[in-house]
Backbone as a ProteinNet text record, in pm:
[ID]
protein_1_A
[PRIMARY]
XXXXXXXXXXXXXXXXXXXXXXXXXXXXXXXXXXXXXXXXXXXXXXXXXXXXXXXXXXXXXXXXXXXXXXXXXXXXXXXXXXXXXXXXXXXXXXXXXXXXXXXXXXXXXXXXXXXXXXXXXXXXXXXXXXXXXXXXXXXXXXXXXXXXXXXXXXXXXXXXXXXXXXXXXXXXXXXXXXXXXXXXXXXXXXXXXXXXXXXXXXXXXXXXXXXXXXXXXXXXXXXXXXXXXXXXXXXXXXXXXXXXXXXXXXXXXXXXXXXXXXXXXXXX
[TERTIARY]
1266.8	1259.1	1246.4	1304.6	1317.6	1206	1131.8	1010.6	1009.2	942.5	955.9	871.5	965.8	922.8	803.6	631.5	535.1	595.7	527.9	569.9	520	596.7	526.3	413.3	292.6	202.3	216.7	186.8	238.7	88.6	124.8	79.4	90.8	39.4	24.2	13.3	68.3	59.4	34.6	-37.4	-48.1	-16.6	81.7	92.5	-8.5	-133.9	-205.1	-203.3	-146.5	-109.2	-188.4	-185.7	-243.6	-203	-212.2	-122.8	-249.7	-240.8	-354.6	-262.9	-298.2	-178.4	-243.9	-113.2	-150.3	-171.8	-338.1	-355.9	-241.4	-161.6	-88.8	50.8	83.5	180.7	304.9	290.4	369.6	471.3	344.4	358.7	374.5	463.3	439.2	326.8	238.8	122.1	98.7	203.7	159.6	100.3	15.7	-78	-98.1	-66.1	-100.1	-235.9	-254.8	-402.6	-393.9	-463.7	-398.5	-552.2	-512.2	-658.3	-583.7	-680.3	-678.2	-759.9	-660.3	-717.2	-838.8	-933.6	-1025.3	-922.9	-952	-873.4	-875.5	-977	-1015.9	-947.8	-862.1	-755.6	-683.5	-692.5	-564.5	-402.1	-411.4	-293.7	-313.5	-180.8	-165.3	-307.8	-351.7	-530.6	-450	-544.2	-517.7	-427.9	-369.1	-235.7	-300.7	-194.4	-193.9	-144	-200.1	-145.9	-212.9	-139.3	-163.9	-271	-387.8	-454.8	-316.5	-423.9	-347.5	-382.4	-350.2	-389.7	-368.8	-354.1	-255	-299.3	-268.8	-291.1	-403.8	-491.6	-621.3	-620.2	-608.2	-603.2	-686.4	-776.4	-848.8	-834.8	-722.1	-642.1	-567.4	-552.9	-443.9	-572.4	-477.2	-581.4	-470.3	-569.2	-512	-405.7	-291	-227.4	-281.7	-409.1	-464.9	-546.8	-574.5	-659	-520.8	-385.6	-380.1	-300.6	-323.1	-221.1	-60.1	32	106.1	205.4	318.1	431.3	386.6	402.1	413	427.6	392.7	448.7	594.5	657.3	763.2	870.5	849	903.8	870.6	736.3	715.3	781.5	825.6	869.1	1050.4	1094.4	1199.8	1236	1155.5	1123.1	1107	1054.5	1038.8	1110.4	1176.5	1322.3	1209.6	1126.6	1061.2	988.8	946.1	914.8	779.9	760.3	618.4	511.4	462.4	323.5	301.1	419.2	458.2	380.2	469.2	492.8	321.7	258.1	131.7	20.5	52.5	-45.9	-24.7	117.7	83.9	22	47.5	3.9	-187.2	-216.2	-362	-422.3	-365.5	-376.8	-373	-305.9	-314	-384.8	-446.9	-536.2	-682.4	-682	-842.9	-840.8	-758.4	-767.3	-746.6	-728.1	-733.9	-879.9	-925.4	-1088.5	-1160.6	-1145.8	-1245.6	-1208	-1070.1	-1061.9	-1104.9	-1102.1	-1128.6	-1173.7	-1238.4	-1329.3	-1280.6	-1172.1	-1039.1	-998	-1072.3	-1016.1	-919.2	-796.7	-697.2	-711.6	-809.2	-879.4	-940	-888.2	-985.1	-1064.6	-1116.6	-1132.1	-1060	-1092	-994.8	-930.5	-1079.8	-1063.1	-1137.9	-1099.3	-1161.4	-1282.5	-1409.1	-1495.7	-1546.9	-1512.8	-1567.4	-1569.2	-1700.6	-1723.2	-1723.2	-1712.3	-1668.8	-1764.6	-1800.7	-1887	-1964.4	-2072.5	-2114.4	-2099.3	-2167.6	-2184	-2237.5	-2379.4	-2461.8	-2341	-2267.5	-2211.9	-2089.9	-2003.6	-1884.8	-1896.5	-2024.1	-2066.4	-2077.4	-2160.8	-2197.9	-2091	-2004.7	-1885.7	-1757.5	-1771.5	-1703.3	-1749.6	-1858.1	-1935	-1910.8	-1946	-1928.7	-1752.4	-1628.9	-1529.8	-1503	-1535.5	-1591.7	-1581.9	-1749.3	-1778.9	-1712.6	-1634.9	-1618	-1689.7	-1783.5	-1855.5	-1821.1	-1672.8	-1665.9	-1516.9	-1459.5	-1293.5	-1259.4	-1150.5	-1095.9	-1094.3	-1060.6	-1066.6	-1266.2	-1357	-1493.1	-1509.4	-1465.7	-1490	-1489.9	-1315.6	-1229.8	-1343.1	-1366.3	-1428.1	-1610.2	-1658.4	-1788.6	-1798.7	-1708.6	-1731.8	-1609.9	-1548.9	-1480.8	-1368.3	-1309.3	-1229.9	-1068.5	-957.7	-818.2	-770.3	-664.4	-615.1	-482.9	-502.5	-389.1	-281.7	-204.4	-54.6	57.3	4.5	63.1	69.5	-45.6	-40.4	-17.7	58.3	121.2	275.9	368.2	511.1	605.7	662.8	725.3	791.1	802.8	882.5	981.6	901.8	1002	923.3	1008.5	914.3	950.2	863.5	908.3	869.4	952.1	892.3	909.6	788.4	764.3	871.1	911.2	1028.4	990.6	1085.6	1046	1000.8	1023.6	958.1	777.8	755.6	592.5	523.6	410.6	337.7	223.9	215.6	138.9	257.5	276.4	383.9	366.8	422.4	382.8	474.9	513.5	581.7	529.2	512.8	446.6	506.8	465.7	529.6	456.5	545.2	501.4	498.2	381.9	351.8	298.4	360.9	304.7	166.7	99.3	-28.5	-64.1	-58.5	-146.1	-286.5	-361.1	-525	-554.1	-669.9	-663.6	-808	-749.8	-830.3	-991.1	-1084.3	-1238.7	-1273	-1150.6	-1148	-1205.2	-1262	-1226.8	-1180.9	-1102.8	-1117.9	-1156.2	-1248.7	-1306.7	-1324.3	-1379.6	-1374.3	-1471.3	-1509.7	-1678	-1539.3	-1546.1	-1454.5	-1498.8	-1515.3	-1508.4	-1377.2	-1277.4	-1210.9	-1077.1	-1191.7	-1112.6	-1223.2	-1150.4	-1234.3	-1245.7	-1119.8	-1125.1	-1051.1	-1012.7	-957.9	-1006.2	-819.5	-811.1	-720.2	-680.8	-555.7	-490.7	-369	-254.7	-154.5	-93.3	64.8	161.2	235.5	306.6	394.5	432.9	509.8	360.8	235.2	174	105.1	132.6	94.7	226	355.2	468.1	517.3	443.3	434.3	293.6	221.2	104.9	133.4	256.4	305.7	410.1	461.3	554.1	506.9	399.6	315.9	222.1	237.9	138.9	-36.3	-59.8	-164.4	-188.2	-108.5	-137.2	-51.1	-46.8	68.7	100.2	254.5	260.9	382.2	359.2	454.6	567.8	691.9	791.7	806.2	725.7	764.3	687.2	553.4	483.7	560.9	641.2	716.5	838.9	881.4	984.9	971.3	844.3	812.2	767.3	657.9	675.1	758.9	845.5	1003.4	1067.4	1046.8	1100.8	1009	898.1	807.9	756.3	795.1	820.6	904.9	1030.2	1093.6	1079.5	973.6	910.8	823	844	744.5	597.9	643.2	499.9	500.5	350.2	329.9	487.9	494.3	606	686.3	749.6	861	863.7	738.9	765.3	702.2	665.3	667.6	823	859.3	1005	1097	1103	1177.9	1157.3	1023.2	967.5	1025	1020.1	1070.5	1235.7	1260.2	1431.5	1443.3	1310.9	1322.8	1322.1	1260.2	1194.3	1337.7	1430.9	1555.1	1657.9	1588.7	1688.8	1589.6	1601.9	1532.4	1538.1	1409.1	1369	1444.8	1521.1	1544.9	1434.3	1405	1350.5	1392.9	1326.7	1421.2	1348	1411.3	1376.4	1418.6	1322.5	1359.1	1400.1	1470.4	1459.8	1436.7	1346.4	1317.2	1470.4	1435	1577.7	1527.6	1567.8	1501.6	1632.6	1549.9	1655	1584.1	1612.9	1580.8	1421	1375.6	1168.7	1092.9	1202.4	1088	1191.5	1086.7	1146.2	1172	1274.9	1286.1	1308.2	1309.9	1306.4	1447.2	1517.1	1619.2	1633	1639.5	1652.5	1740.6	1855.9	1960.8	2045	2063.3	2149.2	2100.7	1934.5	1867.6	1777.5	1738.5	1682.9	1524.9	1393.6	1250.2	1216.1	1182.7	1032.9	914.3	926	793.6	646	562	447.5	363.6
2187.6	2316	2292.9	2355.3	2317.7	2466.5	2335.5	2416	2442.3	2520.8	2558.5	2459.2	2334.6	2270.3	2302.4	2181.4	2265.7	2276.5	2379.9	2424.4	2280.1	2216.4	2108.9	2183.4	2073.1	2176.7	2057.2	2121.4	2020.6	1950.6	1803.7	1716.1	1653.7	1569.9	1444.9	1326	1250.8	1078.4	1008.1	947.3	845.1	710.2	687.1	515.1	451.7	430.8	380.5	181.4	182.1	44.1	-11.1	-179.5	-198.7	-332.5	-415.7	-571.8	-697.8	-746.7	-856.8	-1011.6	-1091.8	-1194.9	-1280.1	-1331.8	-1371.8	-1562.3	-1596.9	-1731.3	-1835.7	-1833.4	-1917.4	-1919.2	-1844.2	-1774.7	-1754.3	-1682.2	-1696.4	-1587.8	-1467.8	-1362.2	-1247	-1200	-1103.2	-1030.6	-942.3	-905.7	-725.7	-727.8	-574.2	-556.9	-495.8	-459.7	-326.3	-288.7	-139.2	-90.4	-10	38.8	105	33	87.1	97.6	148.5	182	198.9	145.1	155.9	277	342	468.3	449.4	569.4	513.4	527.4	507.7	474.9	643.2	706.5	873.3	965.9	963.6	1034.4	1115.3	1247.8	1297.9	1273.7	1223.4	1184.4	1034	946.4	856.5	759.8	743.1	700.3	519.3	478.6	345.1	282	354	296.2	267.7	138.6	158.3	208.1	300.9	403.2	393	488.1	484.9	621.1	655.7	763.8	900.7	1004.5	1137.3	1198.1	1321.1	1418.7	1599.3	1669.2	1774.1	1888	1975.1	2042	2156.2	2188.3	2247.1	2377	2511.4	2627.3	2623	2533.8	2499.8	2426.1	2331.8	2238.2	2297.5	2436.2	2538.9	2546.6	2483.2	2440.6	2537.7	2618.5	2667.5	2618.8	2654	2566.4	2499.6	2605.2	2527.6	2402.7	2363.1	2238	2162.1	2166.3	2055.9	1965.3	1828.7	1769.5	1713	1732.3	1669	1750.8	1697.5	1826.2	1937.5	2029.8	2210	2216.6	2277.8	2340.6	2322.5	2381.2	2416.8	2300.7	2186.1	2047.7	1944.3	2021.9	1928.8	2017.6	2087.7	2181.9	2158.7	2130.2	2057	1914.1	1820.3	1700.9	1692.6	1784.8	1761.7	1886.7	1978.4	2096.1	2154.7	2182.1	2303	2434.1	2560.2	2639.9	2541.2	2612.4	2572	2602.3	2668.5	2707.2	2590.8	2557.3	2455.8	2307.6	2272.8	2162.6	2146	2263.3	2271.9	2222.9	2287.9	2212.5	2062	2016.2	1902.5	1824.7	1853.7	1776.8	1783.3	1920.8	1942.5	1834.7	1831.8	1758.6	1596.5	1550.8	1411.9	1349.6	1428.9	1404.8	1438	1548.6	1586.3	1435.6	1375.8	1307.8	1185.3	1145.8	1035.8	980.8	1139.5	1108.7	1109.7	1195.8	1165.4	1062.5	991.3	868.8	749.5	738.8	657.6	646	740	742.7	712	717.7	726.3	859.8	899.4	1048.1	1114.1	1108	1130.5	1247.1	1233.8	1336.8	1238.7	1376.5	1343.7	1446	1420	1510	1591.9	1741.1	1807.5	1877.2	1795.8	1833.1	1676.5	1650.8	1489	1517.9	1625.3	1596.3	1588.9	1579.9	1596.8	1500.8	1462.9	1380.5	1299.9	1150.1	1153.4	1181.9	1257.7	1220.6	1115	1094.6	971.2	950.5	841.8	784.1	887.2	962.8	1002.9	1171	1225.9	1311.6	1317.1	1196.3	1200.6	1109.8	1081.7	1056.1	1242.6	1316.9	1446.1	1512	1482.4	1581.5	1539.9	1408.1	1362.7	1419.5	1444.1	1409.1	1608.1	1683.5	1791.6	1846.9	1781.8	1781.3	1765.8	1610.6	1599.8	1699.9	1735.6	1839.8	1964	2019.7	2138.9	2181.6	2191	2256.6	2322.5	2239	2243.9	2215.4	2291.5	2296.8	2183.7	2162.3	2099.1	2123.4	2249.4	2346.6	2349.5	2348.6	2372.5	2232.9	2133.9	1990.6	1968.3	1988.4	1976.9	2118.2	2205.8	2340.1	2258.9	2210.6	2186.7	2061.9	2004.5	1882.7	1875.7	2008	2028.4	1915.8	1898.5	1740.9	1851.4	1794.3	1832.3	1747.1	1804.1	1722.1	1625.2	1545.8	1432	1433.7	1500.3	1504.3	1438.5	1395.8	1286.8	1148.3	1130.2	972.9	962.8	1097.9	1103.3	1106.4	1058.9	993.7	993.2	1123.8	1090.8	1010.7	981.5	886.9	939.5	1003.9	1078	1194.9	1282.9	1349.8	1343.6	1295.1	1320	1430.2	1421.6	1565.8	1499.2	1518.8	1471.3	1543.9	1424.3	1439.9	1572	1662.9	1764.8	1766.6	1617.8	1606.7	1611	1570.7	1556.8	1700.8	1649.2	1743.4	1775.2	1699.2	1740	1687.2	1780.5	1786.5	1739.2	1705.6	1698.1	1749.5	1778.6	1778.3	1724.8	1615.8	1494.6	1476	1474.3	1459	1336.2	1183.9	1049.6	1067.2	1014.2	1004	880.7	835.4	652.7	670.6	628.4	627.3	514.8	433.7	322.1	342.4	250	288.1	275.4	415	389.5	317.3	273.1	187	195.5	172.9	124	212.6	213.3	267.2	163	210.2	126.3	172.8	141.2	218.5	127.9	242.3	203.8	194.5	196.2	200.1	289.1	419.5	474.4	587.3	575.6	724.9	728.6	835.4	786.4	819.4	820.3	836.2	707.5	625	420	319.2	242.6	142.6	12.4	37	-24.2	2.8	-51.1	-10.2	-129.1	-164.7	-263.3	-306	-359.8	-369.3	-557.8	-492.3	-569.2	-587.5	-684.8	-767.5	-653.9	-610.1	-535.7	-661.8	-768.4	-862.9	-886	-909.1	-962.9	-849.6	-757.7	-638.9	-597.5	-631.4	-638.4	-730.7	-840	-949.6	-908.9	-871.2	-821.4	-728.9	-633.1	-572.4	-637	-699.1	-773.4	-896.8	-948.4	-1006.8	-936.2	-784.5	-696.8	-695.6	-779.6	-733.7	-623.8	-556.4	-403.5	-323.4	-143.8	-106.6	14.6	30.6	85.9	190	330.8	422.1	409.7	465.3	443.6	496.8	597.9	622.8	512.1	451.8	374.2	262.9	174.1	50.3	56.3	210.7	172.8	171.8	271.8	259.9	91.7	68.1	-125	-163.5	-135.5	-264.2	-192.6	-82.5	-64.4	-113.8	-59.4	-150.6	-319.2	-334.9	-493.4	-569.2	-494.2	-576.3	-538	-458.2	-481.8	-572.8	-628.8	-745.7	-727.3	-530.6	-504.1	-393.3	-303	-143.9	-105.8	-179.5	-122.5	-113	-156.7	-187	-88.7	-30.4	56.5	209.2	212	336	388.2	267.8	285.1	339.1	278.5	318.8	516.6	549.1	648	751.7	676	773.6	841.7	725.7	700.1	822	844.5	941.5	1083	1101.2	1187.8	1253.4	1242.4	1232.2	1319.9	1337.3	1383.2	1432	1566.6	1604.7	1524.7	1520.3	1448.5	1531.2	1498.3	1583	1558.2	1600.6	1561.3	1455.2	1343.1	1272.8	1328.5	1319.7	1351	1300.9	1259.1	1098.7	1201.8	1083.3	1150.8	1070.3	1108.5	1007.2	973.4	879.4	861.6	729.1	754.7	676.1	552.8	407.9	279.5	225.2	243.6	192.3	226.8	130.3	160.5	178.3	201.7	199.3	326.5	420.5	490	409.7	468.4	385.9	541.1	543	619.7	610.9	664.7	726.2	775.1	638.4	729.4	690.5	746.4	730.9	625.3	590.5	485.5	420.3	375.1	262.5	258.3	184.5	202.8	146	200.9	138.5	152.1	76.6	115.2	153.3	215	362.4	218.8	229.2	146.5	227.6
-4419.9	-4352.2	-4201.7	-4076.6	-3973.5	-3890.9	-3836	-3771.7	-3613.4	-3554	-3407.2	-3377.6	-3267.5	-3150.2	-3064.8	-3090.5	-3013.6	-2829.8	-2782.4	-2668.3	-2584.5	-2523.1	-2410.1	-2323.9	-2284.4	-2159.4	-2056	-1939.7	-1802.4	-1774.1	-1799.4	-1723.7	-1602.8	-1541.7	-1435.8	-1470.5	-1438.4	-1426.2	-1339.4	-1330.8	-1200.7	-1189.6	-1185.9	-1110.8	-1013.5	-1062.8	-931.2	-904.5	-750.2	-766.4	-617.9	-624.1	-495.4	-488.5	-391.4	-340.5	-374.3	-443.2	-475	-481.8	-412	-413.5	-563.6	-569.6	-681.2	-688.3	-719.4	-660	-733.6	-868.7	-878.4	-798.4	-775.9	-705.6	-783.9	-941	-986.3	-1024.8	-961	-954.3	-797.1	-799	-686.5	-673.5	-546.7	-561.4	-610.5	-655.1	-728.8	-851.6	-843.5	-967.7	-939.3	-1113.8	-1140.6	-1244.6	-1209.1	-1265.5	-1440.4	-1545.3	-1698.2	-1765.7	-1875.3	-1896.8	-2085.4	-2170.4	-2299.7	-2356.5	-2411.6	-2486.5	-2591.9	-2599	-2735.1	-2881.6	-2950.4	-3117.9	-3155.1	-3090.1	-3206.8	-3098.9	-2999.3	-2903.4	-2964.2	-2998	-3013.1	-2984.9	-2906.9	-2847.3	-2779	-2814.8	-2774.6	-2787.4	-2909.6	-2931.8	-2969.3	-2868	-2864.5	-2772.5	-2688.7	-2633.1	-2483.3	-2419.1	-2301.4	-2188.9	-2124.6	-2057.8	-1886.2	-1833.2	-1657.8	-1674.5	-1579.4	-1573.9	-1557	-1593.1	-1616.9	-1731.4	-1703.6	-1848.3	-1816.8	-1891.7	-1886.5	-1743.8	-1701.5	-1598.7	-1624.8	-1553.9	-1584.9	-1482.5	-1561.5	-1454.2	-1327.3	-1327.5	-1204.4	-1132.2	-1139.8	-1042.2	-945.4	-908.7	-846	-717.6	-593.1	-452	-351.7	-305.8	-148.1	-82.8	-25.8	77.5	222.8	254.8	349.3	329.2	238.2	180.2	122.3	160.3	123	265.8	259.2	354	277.4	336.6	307.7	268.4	165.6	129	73.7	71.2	13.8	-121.9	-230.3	-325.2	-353.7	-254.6	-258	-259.8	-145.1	-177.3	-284.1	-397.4	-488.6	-590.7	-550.5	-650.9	-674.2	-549.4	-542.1	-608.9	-522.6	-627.5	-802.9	-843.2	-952.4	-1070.1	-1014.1	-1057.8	-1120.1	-1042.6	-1146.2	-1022	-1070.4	-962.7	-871.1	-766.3	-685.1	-703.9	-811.6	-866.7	-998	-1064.3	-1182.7	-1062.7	-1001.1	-918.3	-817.4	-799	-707.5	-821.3	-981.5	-1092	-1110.9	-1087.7	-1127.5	-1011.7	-842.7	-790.7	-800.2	-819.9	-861.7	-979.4	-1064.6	-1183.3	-1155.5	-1053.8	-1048.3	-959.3	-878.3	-831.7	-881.2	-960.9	-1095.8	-1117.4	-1221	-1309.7	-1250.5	-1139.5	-1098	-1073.9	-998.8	-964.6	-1033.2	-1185.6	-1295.2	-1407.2	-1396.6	-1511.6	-1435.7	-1320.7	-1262.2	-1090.7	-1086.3	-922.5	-766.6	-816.8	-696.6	-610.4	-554.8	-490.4	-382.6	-444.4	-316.6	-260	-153.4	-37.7	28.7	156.8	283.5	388.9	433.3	590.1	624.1	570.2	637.5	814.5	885	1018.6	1096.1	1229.4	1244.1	1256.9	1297.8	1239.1	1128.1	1029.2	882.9	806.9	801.4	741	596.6	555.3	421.9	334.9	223.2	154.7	70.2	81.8	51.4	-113.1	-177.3	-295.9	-393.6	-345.3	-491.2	-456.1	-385.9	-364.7	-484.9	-451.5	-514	-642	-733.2	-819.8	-908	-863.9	-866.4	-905.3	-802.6	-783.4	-964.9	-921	-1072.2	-1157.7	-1209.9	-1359.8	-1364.9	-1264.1	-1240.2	-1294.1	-1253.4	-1314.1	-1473.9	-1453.9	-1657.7	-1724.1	-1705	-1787.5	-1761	-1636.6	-1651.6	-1594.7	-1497	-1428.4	-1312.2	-1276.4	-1151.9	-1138.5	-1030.5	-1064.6	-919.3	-924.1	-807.4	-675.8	-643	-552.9	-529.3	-619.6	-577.7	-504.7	-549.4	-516.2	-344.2	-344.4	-207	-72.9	-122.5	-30.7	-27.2	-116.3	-85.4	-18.4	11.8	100	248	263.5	355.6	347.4	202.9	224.5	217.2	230.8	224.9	65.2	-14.8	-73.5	-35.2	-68.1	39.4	-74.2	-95.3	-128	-48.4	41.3	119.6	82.6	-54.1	-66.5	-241.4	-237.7	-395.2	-356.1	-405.7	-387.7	-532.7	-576.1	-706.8	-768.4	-885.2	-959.8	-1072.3	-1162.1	-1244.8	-1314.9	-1445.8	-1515.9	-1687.2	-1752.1	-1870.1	-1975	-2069.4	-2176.6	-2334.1	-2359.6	-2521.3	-2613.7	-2727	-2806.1	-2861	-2900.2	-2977	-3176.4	-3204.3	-3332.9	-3344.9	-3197.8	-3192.8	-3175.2	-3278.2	-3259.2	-3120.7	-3040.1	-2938.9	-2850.1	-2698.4	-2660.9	-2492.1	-2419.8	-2274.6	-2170.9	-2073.2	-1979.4	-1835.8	-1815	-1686.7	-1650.9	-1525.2	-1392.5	-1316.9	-1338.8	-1272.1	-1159.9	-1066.1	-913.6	-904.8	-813	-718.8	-637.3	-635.4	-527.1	-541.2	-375.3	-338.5	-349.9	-408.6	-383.3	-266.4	-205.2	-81.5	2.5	98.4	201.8	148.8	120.5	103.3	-32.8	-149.9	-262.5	-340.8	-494.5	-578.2	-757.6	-824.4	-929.4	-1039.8	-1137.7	-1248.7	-1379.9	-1472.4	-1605.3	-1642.2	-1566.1	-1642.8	-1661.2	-1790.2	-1838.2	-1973.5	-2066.7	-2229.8	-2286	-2200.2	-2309.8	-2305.7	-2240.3	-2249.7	-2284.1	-2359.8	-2393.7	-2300.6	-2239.5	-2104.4	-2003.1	-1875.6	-1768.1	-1705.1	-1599.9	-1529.2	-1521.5	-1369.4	-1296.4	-1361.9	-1433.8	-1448.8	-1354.7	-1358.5	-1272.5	-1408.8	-1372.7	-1469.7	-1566.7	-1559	-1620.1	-1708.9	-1697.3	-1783.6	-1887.5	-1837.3	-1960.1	-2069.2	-1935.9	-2072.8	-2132.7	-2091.5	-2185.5	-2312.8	-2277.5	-2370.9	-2494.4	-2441.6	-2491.3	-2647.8	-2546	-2612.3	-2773.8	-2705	-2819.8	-2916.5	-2912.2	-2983	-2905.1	-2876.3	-2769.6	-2690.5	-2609.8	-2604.7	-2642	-2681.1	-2737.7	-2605.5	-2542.8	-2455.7	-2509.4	-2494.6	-2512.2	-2456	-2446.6	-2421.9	-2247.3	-2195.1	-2079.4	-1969.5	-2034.7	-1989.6	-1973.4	-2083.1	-2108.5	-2001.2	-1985	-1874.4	-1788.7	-1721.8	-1588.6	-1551.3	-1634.3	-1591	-1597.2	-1632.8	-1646.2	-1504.2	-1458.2	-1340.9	-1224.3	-1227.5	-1109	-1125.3	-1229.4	-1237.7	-1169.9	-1130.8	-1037.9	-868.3	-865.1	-704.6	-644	-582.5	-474.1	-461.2	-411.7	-353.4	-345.3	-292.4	-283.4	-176.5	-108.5	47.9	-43.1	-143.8	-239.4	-252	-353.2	-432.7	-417.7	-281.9	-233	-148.9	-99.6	-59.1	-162.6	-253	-393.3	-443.6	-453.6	-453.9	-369.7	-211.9	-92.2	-158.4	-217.9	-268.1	-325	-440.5	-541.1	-512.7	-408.9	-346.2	-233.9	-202.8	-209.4	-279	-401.2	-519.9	-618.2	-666.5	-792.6	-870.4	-954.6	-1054	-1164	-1277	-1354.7	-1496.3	-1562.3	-1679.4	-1780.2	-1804.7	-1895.9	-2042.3	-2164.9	-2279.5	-2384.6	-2409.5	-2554.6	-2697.5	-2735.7	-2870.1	-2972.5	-3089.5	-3197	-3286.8	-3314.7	-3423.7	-3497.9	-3650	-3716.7	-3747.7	-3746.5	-3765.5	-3932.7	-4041.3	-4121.4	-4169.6	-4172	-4173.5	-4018.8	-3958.6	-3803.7	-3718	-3622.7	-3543.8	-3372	-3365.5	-3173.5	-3121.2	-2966.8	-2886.7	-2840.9	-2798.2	-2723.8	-2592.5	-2523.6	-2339.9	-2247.5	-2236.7	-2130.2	-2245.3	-2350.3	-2492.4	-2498.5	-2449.6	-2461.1	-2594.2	-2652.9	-2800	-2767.6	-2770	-2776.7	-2874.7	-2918.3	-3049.6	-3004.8	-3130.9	-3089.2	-3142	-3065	-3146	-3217.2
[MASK]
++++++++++++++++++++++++++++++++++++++++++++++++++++++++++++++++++++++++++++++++++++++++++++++++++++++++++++++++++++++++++++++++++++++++++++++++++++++++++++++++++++++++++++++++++++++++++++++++++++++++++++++++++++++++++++++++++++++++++++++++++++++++++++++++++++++++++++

């Protein structure tokens, strides 16, 4: 019997990456930020994935709080209206700062100061739970949101056989200057910056299991040097609407693979 497709809801993704040389030198110095799902996840439970998670009616920030492109040019970038395109940039920055304590904000005027430690501890745990929307965050500490140091990549939309559905929108962000990101989240069992060749080698040996939009984005920032690389690349993207890519399941015998652009993945 053929059933109605759940409706996708719009997410964020974050590519968070940063230049660490690498002491054997065997590797170029890009490393990206991944984090292992807990096992009891509704979605994607167990996998290794980049921070992000679906768009929250309280991620919708003023135009005067933010720096950087408009609505309207992320809205371009990514072929969808500018209220669509303003959640996701809201959303990838929520979830950057509460999966991992990274907050792309700043000062919204040169006097204004950064907020300190027990502040933007507060301010997290306050997100978490829901206490506190994005927009309360950015206004009680006079900070701007820096949409300036988010840089698109692509957007994908969950196959329509699945039952929980996505429509994400990938963004690049360098970690920034006297940052650090972490592992206090519950909903990872761990978190921590990989060389993208050695997580898809991890991959590859069953050691970690990476979804299909995850597996290609490393195989694409795998062949960059460095952040300049691959924010340049980004700029590239940024260039040209993102169109949606959209997998499709298709079954090979006893195992399903993914379907994207005639390329065949296995689903893990």
């Amino acid at each position: 019997m053929n059933t109605i497709p759940a409706l996708p809801r719009a997410a964020a993704t974050v590519i968070l990456v940063r230049d660490l040389p690498d002491p054997s030198g065997e590797r170029s110095p890009l490393q990206v930020f991944l984090q292992r799902r807990v096992p009891t996840m509704a979605f994607a439970a167990g996998m290794t994935v980049f921070p992000g998670g679906a768009v929250d009616p309280g991620d919708a920030v003023v135009p005067a709080r933010i720096q950087g492109p408009a609505p309207e040019e992320w809205g371009r970038r990514f072929s969808c209206p500018p209220g669509e395109a303003a959640g996701f940039v809201g959303a990838a920055v929520r979830e950057t700062f509460e999966e991992c304590g990274v907050l792309l904000a700043g000062p919204s005027g040169p006097g204004s100061p950064l907020p300190d430690d027990a502040w933007l501890r507060a301010a997290r745990s306050g997100l978490v739970d829901r206490t506190r929307t994005l927009a309360d965050v950015l206004d009680g500490a006079g900070l701007a949101l820096r949409a300036d140091l988010l840089h698109p990549w692509s957007r994908w939309i969950t196959p329509e056989q699945e039952p929980r559905r996505y429509d994400a929108a990938f963004f690049v962000a360098v970690l920034p200057a006297g940052q650090a990101a972490d592992a206090r989240t519950t909903e990872a069992v761990e978190a921590r910056w990989w060389y993208p060749a050695d997580v898809l080698a991890a991959h590859a040996s069953g050691a970690a299991r990476l979804m299909p939009p995850t597996f290609l984005t490393l195989t694409e920032i795998a062949a960059l040097p460095d952040t300049a690389a691959l924010t340049a690349a980004a700029a590239g993207n940024a260039e040209r609407a993102a169109e949606p890519i959209r997998p499709a399941l298709v079954r090979r015998g006893d195992r399903t693979v993914a379907v994207v652009g005639g390329r065949e993945i296995a689903m893990p």
